[in-house]
BALUMTI-491049 format. One line per field, with one value per residue (C-alpha): x, y, z; residue number from 0; residue in three letters. Coordinates in nm, 2 decimals, padded with zeros to 4 digits. Layout:
// BALUMTI-491049
east	X, ...
north	Y, ...
up	Z, ...
num	NUM, ...
residu	ALA, ...
// end
This chain:
// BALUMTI-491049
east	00.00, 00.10, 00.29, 00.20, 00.47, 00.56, 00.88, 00.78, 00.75, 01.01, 01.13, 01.45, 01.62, 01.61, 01.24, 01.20, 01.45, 01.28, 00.91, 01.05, 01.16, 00.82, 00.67, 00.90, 00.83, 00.48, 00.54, 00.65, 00.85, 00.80, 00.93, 01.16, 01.30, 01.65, 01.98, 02.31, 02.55, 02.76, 02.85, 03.10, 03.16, 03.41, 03.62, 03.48, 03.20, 02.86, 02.69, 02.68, 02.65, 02.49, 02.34, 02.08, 01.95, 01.62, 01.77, 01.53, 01.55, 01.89, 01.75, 01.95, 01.89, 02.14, 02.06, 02.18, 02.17, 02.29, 02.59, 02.39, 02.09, 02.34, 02.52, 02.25, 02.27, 02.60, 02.69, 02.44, 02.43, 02.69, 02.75, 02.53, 02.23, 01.86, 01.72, 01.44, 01.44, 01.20, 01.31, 01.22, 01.29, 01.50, 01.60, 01.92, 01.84, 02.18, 02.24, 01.89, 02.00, 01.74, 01.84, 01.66, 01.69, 01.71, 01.53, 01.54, 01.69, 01.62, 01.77, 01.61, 01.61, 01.61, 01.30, 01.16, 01.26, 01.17, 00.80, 00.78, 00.94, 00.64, 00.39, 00.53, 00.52, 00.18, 00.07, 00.28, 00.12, -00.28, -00.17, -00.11, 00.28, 00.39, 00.13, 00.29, 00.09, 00.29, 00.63, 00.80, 00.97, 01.34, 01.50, 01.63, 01.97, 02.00, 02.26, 02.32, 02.31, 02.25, 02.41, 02.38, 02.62, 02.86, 03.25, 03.52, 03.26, 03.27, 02.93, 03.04, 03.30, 03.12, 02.85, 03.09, 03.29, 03.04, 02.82, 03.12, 03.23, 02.89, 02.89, 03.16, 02.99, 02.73, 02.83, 02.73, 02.62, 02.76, 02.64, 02.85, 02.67, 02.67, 02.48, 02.44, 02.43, 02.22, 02.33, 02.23, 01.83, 01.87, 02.17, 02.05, 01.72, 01.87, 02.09, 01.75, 01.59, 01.89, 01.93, 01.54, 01.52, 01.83, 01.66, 01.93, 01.93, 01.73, 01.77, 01.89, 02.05, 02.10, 02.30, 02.54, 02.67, 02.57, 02.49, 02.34, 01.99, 02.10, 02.29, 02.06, 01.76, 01.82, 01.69, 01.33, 01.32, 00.94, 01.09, 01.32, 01.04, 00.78, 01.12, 01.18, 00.75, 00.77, 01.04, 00.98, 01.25, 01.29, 01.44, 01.66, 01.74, 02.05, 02.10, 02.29, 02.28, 01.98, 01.82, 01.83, 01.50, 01.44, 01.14, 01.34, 01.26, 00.92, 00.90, 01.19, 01.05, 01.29, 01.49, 01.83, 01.94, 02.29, 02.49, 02.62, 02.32, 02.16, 02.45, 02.33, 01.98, 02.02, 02.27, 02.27, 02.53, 02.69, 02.82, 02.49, 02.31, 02.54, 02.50, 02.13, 02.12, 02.33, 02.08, 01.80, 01.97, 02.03, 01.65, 01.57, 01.73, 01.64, 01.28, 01.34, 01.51, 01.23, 00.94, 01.17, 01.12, 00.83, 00.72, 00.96, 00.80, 00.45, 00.52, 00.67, 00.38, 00.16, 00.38, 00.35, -00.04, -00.19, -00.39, -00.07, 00.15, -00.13, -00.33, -00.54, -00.66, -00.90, -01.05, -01.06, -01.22, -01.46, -01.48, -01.60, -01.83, -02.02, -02.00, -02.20, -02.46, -02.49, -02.59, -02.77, -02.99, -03.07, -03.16, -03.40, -03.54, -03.58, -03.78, -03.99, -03.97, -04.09, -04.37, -04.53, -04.57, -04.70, -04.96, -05.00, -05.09, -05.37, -05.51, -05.55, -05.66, -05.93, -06.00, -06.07, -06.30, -06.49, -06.54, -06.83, -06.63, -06.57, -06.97, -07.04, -06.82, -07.01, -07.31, -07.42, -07.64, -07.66, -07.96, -07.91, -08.17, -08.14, -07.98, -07.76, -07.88, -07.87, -08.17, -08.22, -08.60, -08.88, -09.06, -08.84, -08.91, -09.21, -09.38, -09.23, -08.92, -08.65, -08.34, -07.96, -07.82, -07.45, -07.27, -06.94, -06.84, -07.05, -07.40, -07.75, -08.08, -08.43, -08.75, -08.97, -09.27, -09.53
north	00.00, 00.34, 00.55, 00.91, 01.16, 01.53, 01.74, 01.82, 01.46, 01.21, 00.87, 00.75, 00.56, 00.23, 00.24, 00.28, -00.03, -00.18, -00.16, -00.24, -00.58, -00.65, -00.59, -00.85, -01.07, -01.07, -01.23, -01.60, -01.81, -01.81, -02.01, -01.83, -01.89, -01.78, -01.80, -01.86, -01.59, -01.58, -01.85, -01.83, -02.12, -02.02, -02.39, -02.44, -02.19, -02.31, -02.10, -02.03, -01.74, -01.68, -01.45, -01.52, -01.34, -01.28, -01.34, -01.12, -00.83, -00.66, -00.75, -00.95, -01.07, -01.25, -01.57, -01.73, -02.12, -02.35, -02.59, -02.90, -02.70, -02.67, -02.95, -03.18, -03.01, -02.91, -03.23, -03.05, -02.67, -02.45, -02.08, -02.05, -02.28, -02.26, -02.34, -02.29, -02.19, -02.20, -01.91, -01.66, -01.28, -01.16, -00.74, -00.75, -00.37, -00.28, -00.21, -00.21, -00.50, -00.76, -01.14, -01.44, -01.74, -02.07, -02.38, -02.58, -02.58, -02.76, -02.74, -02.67, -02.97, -02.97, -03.18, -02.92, -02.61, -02.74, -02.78, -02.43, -02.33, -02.55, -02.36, -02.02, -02.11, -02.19, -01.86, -01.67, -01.85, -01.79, -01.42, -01.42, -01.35, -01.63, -01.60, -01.63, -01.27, -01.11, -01.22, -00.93, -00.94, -00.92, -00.63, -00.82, -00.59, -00.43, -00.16, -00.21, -00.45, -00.51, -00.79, -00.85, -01.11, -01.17, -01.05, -01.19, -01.48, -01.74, -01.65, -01.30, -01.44, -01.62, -01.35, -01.10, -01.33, -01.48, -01.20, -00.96, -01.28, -01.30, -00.91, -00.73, -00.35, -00.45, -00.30, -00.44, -00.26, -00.50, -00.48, -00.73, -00.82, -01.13, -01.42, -01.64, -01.59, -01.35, -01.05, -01.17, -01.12, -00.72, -00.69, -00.85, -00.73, -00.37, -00.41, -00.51, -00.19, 00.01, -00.16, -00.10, 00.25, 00.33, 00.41, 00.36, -00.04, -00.24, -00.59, -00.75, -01.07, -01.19, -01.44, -01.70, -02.01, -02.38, -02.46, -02.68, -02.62, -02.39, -02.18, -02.13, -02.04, -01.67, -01.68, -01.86, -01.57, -01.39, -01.04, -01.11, -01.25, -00.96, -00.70, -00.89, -00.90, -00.52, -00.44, -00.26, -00.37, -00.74, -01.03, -01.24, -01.59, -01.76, -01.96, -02.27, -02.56, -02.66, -02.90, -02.61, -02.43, -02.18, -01.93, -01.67, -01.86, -01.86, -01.51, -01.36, -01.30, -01.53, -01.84, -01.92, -02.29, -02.13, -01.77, -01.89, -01.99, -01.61, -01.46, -01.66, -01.56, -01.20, -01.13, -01.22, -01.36, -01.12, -01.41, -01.53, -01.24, -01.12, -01.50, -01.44, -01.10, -01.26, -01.52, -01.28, -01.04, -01.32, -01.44, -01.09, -01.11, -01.42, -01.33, -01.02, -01.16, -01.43, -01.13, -00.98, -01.25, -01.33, -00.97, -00.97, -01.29, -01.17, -00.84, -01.07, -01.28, -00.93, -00.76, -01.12, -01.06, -00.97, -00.69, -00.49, -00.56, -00.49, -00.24, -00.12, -00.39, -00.46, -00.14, -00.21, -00.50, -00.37, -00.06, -00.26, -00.46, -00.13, -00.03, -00.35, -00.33, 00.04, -00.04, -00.33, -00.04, 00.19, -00.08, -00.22, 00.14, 00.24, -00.12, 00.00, 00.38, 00.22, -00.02, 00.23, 00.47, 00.17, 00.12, 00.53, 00.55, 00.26, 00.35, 00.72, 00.64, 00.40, 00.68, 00.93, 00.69, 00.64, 01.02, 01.22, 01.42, 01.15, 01.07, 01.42, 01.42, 01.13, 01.39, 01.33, 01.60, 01.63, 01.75, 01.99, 02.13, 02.47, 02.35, 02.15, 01.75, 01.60, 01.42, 01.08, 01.03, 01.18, 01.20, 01.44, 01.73, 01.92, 02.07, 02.40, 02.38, 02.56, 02.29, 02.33, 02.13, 02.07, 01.94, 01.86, 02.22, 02.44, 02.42, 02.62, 02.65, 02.47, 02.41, 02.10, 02.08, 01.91
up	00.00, -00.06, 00.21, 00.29, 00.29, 00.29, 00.25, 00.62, 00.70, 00.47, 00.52, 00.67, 00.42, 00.64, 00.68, 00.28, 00.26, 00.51, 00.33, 00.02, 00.20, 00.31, 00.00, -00.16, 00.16, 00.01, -00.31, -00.19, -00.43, -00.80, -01.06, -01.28, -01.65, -01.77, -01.93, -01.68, -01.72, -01.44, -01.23, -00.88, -00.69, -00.44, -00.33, 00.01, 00.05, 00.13, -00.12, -00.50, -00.65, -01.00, -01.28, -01.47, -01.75, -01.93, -02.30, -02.48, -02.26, -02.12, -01.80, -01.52, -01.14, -00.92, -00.76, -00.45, -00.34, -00.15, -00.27, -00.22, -00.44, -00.68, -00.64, -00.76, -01.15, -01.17, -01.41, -01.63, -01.55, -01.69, -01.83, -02.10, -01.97, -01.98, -01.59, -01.45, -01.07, -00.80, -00.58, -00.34, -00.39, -00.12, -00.03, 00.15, 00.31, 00.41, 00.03, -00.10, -00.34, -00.47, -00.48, -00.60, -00.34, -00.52, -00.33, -00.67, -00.99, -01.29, -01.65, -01.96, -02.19, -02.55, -02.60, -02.38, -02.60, -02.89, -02.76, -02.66, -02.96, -03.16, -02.92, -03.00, -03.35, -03.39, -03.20, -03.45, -03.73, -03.60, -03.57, -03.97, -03.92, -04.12, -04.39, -04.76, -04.86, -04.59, -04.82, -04.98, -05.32, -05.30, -05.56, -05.87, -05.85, -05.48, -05.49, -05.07, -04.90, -04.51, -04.32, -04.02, -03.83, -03.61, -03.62, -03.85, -03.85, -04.15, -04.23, -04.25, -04.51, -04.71, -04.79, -04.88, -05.06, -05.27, -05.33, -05.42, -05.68, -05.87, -05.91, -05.81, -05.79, -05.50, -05.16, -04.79, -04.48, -04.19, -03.86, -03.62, -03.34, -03.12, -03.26, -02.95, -02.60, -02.40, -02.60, -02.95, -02.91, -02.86, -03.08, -03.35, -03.29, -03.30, -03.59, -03.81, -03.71, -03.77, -04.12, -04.19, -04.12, -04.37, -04.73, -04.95, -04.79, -05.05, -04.85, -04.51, -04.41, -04.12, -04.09, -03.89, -03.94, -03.79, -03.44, -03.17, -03.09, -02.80, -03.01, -03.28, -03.01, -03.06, -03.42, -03.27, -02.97, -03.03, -02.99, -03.25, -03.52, -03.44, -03.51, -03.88, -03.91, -03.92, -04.14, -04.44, -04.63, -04.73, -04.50, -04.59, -04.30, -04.34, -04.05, -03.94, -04.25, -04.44, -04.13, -03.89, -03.87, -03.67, -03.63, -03.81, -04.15, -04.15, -04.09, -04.31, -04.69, -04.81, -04.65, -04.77, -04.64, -04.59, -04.56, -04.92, -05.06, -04.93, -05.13, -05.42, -05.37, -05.33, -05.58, -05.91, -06.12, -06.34, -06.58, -06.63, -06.65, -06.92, -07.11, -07.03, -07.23, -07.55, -07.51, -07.55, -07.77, -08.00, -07.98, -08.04, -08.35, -08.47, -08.39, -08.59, -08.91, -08.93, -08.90, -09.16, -09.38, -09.37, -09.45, -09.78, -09.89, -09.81, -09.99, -10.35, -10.33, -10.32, -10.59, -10.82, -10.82, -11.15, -11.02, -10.93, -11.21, -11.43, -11.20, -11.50, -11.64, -11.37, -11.45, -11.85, -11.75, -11.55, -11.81, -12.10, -11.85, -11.80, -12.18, -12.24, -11.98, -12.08, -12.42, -12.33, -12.09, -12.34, -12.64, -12.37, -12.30, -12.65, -12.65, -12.41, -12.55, -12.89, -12.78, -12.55, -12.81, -13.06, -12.70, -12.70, -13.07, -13.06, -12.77, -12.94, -13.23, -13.03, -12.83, -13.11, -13.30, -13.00, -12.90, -12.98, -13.20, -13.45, -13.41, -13.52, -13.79, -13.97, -13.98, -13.59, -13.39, -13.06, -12.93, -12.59, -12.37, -12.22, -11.87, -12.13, -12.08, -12.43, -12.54, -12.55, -12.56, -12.74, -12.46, -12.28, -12.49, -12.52, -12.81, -12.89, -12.65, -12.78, -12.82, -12.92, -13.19, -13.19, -13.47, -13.62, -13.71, -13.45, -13.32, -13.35, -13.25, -13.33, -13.19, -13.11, -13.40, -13.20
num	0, 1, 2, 3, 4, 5, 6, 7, 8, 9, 10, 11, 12, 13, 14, 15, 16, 17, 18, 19, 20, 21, 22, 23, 24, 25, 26, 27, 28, 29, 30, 31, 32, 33, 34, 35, 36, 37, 38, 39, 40, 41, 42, 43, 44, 45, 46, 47, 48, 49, 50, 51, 52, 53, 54, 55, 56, 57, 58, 59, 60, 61, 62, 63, 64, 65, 66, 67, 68, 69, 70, 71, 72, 73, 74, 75, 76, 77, 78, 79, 80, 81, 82, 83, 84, 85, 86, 87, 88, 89, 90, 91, 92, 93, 94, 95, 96, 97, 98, 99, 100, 101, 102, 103, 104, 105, 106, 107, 108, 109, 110, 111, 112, 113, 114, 115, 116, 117, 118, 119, 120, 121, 122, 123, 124, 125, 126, 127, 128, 129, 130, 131, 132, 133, 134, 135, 136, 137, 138, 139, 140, 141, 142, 143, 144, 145, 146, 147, 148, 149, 150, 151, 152, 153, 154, 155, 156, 157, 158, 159, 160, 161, 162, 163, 164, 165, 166, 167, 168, 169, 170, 171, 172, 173, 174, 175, 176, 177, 178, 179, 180, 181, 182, 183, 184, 185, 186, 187, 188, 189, 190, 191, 192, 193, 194, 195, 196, 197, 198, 199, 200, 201, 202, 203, 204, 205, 206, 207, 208, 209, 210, 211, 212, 213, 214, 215, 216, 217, 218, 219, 220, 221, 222, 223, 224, 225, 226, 227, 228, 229, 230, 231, 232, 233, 234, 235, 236, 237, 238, 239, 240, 241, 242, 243, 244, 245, 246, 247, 248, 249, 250, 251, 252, 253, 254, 255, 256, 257, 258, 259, 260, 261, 262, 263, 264, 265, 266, 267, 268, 269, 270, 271, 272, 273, 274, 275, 276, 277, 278, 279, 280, 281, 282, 283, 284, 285, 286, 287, 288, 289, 290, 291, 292, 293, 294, 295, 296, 297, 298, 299, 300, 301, 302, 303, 304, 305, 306, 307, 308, 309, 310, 311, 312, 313, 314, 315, 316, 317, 318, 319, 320, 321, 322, 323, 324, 325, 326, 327, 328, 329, 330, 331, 332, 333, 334, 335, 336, 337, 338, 339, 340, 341, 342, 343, 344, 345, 346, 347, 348, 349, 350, 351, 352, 353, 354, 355, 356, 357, 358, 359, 360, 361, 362, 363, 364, 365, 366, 367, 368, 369, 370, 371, 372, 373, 374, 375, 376, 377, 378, 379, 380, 381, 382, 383, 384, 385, 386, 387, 388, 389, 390, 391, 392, 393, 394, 395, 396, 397, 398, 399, 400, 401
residu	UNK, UNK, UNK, UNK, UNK, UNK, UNK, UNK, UNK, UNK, UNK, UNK, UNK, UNK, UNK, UNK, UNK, UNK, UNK, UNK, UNK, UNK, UNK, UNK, UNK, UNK, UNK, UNK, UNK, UNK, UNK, UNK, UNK, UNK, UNK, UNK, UNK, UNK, UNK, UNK, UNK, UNK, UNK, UNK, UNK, UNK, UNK, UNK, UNK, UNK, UNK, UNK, UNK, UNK, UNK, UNK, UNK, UNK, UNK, UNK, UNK, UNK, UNK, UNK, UNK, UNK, UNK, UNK, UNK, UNK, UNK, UNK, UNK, UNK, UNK, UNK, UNK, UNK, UNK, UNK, UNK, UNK, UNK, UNK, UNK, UNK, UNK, UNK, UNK, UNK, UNK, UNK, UNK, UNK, UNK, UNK, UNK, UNK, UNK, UNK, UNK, UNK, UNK, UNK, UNK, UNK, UNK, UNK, UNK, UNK, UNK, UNK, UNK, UNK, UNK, UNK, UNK, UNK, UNK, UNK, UNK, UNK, UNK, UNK, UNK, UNK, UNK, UNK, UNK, UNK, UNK, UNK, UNK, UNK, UNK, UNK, UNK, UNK, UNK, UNK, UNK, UNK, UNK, UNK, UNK, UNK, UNK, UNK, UNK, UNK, UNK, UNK, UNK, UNK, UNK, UNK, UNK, UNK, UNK, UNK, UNK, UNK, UNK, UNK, UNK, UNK, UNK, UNK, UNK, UNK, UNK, UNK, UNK, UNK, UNK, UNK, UNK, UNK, UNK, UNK, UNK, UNK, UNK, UNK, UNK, UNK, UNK, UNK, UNK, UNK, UNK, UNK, UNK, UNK, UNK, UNK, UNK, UNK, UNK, UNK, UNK, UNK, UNK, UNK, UNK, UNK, UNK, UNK, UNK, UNK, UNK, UNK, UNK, UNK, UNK, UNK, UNK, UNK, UNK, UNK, UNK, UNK, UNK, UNK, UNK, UNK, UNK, UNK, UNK, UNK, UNK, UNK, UNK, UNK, UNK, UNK, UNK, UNK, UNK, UNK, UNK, UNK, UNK, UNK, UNK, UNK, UNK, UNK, UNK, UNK, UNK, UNK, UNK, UNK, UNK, UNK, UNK, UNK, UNK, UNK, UNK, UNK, UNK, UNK, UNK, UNK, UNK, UNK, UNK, UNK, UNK, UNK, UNK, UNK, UNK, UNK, UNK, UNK, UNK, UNK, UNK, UNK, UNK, UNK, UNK, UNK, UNK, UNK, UNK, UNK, UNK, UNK, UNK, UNK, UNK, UNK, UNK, UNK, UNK, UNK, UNK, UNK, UNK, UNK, UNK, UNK, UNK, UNK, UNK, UNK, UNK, UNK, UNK, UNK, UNK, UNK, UNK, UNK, UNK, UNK, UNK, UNK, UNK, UNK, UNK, UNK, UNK, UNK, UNK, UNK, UNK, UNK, UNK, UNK, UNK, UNK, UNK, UNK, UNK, UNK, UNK, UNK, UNK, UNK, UNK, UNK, UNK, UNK, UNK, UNK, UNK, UNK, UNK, UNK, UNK, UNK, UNK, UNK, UNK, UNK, UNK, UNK, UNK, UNK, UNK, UNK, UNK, UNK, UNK, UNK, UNK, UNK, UNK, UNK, UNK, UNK, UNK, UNK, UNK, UNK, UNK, UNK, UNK, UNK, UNK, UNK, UNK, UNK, UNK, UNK, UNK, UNK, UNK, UNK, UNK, UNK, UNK, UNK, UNK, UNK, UNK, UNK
// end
């Protein structure tokens, strides 16, 4: 609980030690999980004294045990080891220093670390980390490199080496760090971040060489895979030999079974690329001679056609064609011109014979009453009616005689 105090009214500096203890008092024993970095046994003394280290954080927390606590792993525990301890924080208040008693110790096995690795890999696969869409294209010609491995190392060596071989004008930016031990996690961690947030870096490799599966837990460490997840530029793994598999793999955008085989990967070959563009230049050509070809014979076999050696005599052709059928036209009009006047002339002179006109002319009257009806019947006139007679060459007048 919280303590109430003033400028007017502080703590000594044994009572705050002295509350601290009892809040640690409080806690009990815990079972903790950690990497061995320091380890003192003193010939004779009763107690051992160690460090042990959270290997993804720079964090670190010294342990105390008996020798028969100790005793009873030391066959198996050395500098370097996974343990797991079930201890009990002590606060030695004289120095306000914080301890870790150890009542048991057990060591990590491999069986064991490879099933949390296998459980840590499938929670990094549900949250998509792994997922192929989430792979990033490597450049086809980077211009920089990053590397990132550890010092005068042969994986160092054989990047450079090979990479610098297959085409000689690419140029690395190495970042040494330590690739094992509690310090690799954060440095190689940092050196990624570093690398990623350079611009003129167009790819990264981390890399090291071959390993137990201690040595190679680093590159399975979930701080370390979430750092590669976020990078924006692409990830290149090349750890241990082809059988090692660490988490690292699954995340990078690419996995290289060997710090050679990434330098393959990466960079291209400048021999083959330059056999690969005679190959293609000479297919361009081929491809363009045969086009070539093909067009000349295409344009002989058009020039060879009658209708362009000769281009007019299509139109002669077609000339007299339409000479013909425009003869043929107007002797079939004049036909027609000729027998509908023949029709025109009969049906005239038909006409004529039949028309009143012609009647009259053979000495004919017609016989018109005043409103101009002609007369047809004797009984339609009266005596004395004054009637009209029209004839061939004029008319005149007469009256009925009863």
């Amino acid at each position: 609980m919280a303590v109430n105090t003033t400028p007017e009214a502080p703590l000594p500096v044994g009572e705050v030690s002295r509350l601290i203890g009892g809040w640690i008092d409080r806690l009990g024993a815990v079972w903790v999980e950690g990497q061995i970095t320091q380890l003192s046994r003193r010939p004779g003394a009763g107690v051992v004294f160690l460090t042990l280290r959270d290997p993804s954080y720079d964090i670190s927390v010294s342990v105390t045990c008996y020798r028969q606590v100790f005793d009873a792993v030391a066959d198996v525990v050395s500098e370097g080891a996974r343990v797991v301890v079930l201890a009990k924080p002590e606060w030695y208040a004289p120095r306000g220093q914080l301890s870790l008693r150890a009542a048991e110790i057990r060591p990590v096995g491999v069986g064991e670390l490879l099933a949390r690795l296998e459980q840590l890999k499938k929670t990094l696969a549900r949250e998509g980390l792994f997922a192929p869409e989430r792979k990033k294209p490597l450049p086809f010609l980077p211009q920089l490199v990053g590397l990132v491995c550890g010092r005068a190392s042969a994986a160092e060596r054989d990047v450079l080496e090979n990479a610098r071989h297959r085409w000689p004008a690419v140029r690395f930016e190495v970042r040494n760090v330590a690739v094992q031990g509690v310090h690799a996690v954060p440095q190689v961690a940092q050196a990624v971040k570093e690398l990623d947030a350079l611009d003129d870096v167009d790819v990264i490799i981390v890399a090291r060489g071959g390993g137990s599966v201690e040595d190679l837990l680093p590159f399975s460490d979930e701080q370390l895979i979430r750092t590669v997840a976020q990078c924006h530029t692409p990830v290149v793994s090349a750890i241990g030999h082809e059988p090692d598999n660490p988490l690292l793999d699954h995340v990078a955008d690419l996995r290289a079974s060997t710090p050679t085989d990434a330098a393959k990967k990466v960079v291209p070959d400048v021999g083959e690329e330059y056999e690969r563009v005679r190959l293609l230049r000479d297919r361009a050509r081929r491809c363009v001679a045969a086009l070539v070809d093909r067009e000349e014979r295409g344009l002989a076999h058009a020039l060879a056609r009658p209708s362009i050696q000769d281009p007019h005599r299509m139109i002669d052709v077609r000339a007299d064609q339409v000479a013909d059928l425009l003869d043929r036209a107007r002797r079939c009009l004049r036909h027609q011109l000729d027998r509908a006047a023949s029709e025109l002339s009969h049906t005239h002179a038909r006409v004529v014979a039949l028309s009143p006109a012609a009647t009259l002319k053979r000495g004919y009257a017609v016989l018109q009453r005043a409103d101009g009806h002609a007369v047809r019947d004797p009984g339609e006139v009266t005596g004395g009616e004054a009637l009209r007679a029209r004839v061939s060459e004029g008319e005149f007048s007469v009256r009925v005689d009863t």
